[in-house]
C-alpha positions as CSV (number, residue, x, y, z in Angstrom):
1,X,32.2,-3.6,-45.7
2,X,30.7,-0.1,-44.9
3,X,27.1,-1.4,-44.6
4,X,28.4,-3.9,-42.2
5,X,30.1,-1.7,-40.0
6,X,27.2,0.9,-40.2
7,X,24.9,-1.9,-39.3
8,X,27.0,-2.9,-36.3
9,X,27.4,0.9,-35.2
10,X,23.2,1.1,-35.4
11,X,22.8,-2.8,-33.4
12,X,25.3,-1.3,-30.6
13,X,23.3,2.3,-30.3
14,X,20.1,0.4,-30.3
15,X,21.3,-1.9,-28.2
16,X,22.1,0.9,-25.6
17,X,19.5,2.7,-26.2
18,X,17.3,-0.1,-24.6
19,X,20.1,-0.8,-21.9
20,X,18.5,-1.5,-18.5
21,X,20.6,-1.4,-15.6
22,X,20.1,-4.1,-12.2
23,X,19.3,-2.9,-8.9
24,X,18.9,-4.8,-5.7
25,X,15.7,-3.5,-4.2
26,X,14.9,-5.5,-0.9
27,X,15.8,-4.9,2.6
28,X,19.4,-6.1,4.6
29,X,20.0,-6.8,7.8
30,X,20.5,-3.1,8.5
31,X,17.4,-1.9,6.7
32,X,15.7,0.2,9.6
33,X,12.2,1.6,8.6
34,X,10.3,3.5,11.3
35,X,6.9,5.1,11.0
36,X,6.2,8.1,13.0
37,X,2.2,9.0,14.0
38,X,1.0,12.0,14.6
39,X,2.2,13.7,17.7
40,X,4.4,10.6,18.3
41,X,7.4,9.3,18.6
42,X,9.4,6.9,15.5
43,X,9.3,2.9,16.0
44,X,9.5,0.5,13.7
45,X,6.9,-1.4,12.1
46,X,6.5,-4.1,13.6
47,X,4.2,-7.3,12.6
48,X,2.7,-5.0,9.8
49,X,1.0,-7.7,7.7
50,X,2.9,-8.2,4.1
51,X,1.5,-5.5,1.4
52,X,0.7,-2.8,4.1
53,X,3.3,-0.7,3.0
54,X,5.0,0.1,-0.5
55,X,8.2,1.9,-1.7
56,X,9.1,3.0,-4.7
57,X,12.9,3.8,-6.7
58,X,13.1,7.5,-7.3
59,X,16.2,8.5,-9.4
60,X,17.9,11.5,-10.9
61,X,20.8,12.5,-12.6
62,X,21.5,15.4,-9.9
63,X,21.4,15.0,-5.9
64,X,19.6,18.4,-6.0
65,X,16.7,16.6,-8.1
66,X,14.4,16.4,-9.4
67,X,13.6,13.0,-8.3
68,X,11.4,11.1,-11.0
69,X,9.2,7.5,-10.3
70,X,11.5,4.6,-12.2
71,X,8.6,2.3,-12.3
72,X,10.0,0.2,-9.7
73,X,8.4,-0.9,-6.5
74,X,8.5,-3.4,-3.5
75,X,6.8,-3.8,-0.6
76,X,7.0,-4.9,2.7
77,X,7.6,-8.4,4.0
78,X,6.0,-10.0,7.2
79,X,10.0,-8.9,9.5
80,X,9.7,-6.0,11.4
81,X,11.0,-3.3,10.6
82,X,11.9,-4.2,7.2
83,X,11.2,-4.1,3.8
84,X,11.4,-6.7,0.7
85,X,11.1,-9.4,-0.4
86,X,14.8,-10.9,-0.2
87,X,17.0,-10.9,-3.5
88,X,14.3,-8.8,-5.5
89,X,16.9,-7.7,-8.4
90,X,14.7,-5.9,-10.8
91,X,15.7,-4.2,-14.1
92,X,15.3,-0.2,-14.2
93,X,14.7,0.9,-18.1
94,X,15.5,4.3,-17.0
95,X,19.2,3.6,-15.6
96,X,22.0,2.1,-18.4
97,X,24.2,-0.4,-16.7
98,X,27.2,1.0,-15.9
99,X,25.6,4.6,-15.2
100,X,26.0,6.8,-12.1
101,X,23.0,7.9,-11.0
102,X,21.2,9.9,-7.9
103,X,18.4,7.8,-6.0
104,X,16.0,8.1,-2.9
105,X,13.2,5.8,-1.5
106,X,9.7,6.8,-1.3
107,X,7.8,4.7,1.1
108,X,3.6,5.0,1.8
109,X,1.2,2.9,3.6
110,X,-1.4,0.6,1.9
111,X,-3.8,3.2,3.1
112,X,-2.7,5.9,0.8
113,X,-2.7,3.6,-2.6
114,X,-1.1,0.6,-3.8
115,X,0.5,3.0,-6.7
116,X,3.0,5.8,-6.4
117,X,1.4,9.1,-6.5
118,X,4.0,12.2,-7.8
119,X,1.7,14.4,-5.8
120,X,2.9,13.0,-2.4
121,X,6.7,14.6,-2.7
122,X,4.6,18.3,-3.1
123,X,2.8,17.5,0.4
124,X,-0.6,16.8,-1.7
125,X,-2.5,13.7,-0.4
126,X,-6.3,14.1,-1.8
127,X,-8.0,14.1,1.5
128,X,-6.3,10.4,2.0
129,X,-4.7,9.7,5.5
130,X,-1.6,6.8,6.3
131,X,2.1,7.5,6.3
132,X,4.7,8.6,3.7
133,X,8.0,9.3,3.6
134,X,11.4,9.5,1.6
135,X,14.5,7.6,2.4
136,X,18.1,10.3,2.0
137,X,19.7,10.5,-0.9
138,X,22.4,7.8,-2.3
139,X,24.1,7.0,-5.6
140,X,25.9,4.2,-7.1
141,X,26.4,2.9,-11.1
142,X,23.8,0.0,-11.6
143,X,25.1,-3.3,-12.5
144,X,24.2,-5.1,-15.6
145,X,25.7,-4.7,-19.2
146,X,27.9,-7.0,-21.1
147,X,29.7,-8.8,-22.3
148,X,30.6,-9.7,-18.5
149,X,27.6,-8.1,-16.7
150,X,28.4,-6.5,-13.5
151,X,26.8,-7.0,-9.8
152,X,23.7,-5.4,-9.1
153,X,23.9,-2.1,-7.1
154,X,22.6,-2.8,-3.7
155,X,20.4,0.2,-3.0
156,X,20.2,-0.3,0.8
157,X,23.4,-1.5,3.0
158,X,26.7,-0.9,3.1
159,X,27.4,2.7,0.9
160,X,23.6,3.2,0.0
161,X,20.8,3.6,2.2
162,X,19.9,2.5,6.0
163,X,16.5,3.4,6.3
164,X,14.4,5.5,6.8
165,X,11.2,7.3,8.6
166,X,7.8,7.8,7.5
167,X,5.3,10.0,9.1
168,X,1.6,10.2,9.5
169,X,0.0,12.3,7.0
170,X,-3.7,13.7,6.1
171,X,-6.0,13.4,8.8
172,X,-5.0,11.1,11.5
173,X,-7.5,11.9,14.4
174,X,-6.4,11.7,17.7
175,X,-7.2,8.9,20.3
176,X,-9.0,11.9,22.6
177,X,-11.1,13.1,19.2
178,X,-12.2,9.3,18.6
179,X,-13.6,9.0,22.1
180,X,-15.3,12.5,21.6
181,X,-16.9,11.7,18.6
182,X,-18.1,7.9,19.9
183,X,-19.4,9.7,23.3
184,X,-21.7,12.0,21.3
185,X,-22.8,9.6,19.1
186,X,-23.6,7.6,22.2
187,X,-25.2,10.4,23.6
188,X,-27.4,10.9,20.6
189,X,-28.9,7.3,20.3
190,X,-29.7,7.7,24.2
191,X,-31.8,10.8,23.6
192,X,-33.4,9.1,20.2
193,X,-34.3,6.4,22.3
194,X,-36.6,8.5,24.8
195,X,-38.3,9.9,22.5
């Protein structure tokens, strides 16, 4: 009778151990997402073609951080000013059902990577130029378990997250620097040519 109990006690901690919590991770009707270019002002994306921007689920067990990469990631669909796809519930191996945690959105353009760099949150782009941003901070317990398993927690809507803005980063040039750099290059294919 003791083996069977300890063997029970083990199958239930094991069990656990492996626990992944649900998340809805797509956008809502109230899912604003805004890009911001250099020297600009924020407006939404609009008719970015599907896979030209990506987001990733950051989560810790403080609001203060540190915020960690949870190895989930969506990206955008072809609405404006949104982000996707609809009813993309994936697990997270890092969150028990059940469990409170903190989490924030990271969000980059296609331009940057198609993986989530740690090295963006410090400011540290390798020389790459696009947008990034992070979303505010929410929390909420994520749904799964048993033996009823509960809803999964919506990360944007309602109590979580309403959008957010992200902003040009590395080296963006200017519309005056572009016509600069095309006039001289003009200019030297002119005096190429007379020689």
């Amino acid at each position: 009778m003791k083996k069977l109990a300890a063997i029970l006690c083990l199958g239930a901690l094991t069990t656990g151990a492996f626990a992944q919590g649900l998340v809805t991770f797509a956008n809502t009707g109230i899912t604003q997402i805004s890009t911001t270019p250099a020297g600009g002002t924020a407006a939404a994306f609009s008719a970015s073609p599907v896979g030209s921007y990506y987001f990733a689920l950051l989560t810790s067990a403080s609001g203060a951080g540190p915020f960690s990469f949870s190895g989930v990631t969506a990206t955008n669909t072809a609405s404006a000013g949104r982000m996707g796809p609809p009813g993309y519930t994936p697990t997270v191996a890092s969150w028990a059902p059940g469990a409170t945690l903190f989490y924030e959105v990271a969000g980059w353009s296609a331009s940057l990577g198609a993986a989530f760099n740690p090295n963006w949150l410090n400011g540290q782009f390798g020389g790459a130029s696009g947008f990034f941003g992070t979303s505010a901070i929410a929390s909420g317990a994520a749904g799964g378990g048993s033996p009823v398993p509960a809803p999964a927690l919506p990360l944007f809507g309602g109590t979580g997250l309403q959008g957010f803005n992200m902003s040009a980063v590395g080296a963006v040039p200017e519309p005056t620097s572009m016509a600069l750099a095309g006039l001289g290059a003009a200019a030297l294919l002119i005096f190429r040519r007379r020689k």
